[in-house]
N, C-alpha and C positions, 0 to 999 in steps of 0.2 A: 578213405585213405587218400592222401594228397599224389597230387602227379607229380614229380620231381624230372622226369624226362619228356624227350620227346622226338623220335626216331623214325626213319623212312629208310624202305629200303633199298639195299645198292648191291653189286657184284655178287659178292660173299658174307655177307650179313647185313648189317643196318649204319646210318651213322644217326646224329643228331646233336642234342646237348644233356645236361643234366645241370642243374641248378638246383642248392640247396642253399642254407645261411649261410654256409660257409665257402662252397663250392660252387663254381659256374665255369665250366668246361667244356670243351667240345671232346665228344670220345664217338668211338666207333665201338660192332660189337661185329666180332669175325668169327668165322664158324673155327673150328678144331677138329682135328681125329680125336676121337674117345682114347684115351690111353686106359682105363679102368672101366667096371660097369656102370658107377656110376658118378661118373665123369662128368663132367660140362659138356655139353654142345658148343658154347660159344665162350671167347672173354671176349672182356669188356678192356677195351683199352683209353686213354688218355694220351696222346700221343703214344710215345716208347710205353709205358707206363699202364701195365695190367693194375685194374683196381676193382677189378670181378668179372662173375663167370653168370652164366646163363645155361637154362635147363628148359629143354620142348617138355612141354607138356600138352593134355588135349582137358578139357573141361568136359562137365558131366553133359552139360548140351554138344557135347563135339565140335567144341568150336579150339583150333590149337592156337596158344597163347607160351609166352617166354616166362619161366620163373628166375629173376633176378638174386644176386647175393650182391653187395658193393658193400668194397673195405675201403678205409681212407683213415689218415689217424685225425683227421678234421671230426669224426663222426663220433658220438659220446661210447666209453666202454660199455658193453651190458656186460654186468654178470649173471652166470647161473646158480652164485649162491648163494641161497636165501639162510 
């Protein structure tokens, strides 16, 4: 899988960049209240501009790592219908 980001951490979450073919941005990723069970931990912002969320997770060696989602309309449609 390719790195597309790369982030250290600050205050209240992380900042860093993200860089894709089409995207190269600076964003940050800020923690949130849970409003739902299962909610984000974190978005992901671009300045003003939420463009995803992040989820703690722990791996099977116990080591805790962020599950990512990013939306942008730079990014190709998937569908789910085959």
């Amino acid at each position: 899988m390719a790195t597309i980001g790369s982030f250290t951490a600050s205050g209240n979450g992380f900042t860093g960049t993200i860089k894709t073919l089409n995207l190269h941005v600076k964003a940050t990723i800020r923690t949130v209240e849970r409003t739902a069970d299962k909610g984000p931990d974190y978005r992901i912002l671009a300045g003003a501009t939420e463009f995803g969320a992040a989820w703690k997770k722990t791996s099977n060696e116990g080591r805790d790592y962020l599950s990512v989602k990013l939306d942008d309309p730079s990014f190709p449609l998937r569908s789910t219908q085959r």
